[in-house]
C-alpha positions as CSV (number, residue, x, y, z in Angstrom):
1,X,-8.1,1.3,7.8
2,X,-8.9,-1.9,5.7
3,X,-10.2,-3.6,9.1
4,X,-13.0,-0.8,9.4
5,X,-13.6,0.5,5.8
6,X,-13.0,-2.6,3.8
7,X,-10.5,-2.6,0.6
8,X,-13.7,-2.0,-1.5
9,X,-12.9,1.5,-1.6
10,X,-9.5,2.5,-3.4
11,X,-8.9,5.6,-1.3
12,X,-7.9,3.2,1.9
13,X,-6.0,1.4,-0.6
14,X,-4.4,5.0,-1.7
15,X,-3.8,6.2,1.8
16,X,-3.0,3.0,3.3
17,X,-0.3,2.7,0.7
18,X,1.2,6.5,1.3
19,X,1.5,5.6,4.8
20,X,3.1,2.8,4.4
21,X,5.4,4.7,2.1
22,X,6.3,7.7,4.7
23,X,7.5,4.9,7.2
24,X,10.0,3.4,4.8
25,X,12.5,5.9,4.6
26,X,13.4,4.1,8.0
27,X,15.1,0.9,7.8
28,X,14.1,-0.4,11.2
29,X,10.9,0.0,10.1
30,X,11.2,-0.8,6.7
31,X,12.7,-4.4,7.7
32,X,9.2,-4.9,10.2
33,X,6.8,-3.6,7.6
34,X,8.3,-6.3,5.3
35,X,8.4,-8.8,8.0
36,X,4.3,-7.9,8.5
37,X,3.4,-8.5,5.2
38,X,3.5,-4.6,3.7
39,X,4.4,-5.8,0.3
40,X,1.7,-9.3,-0.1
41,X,-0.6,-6.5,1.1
42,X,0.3,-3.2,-1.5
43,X,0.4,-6.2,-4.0
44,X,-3.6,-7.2,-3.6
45,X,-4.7,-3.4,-3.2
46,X,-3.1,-2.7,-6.5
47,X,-4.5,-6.2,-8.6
48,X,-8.2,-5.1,-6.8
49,X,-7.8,-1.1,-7.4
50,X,-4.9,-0.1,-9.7
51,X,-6.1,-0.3,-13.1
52,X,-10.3,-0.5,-12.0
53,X,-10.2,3.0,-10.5
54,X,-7.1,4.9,-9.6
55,X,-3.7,5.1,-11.4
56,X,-2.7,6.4,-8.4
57,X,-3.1,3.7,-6.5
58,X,-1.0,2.1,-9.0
59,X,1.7,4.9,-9.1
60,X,2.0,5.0,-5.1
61,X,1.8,1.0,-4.4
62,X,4.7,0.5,-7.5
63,X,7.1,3.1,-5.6
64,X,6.5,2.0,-1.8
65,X,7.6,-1.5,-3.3
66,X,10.5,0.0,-4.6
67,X,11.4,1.4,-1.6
């Protein structure tokens, strides 16, 4: 999504983030996710949309860390 729409728009950043969520109730692919860079990425889609836009961004990028 951010290769063809760009993280200017916080809805990738939203749905990008819930995606990433919904895989990491697997630890297999929780492990590669991490190993790709999942977190360094939630982490710059919530300092560029978090708090300008969407709190959900915020809320969804805080818990698919936690997971």
């Amino acid at each position: 999504m951010l290769k063809t729409y760009g993280d200017e728009h916080f809805s990738v950043a939203q749905y990008g983030i819930i995606a990433v969520t919904n895989l990491t109730s697997n630890a297999e692919i929780r492990n590669t996710l991490g190993s790709l860079g999942a977190c360094q990425l939630i982490v710059k889609m919530l300092q560029l949309h978090a708090f300008k836009e969407e709190a959900q961004v915020a809320v969804y990028g805080l818990y698919a860390i936690g997971r």
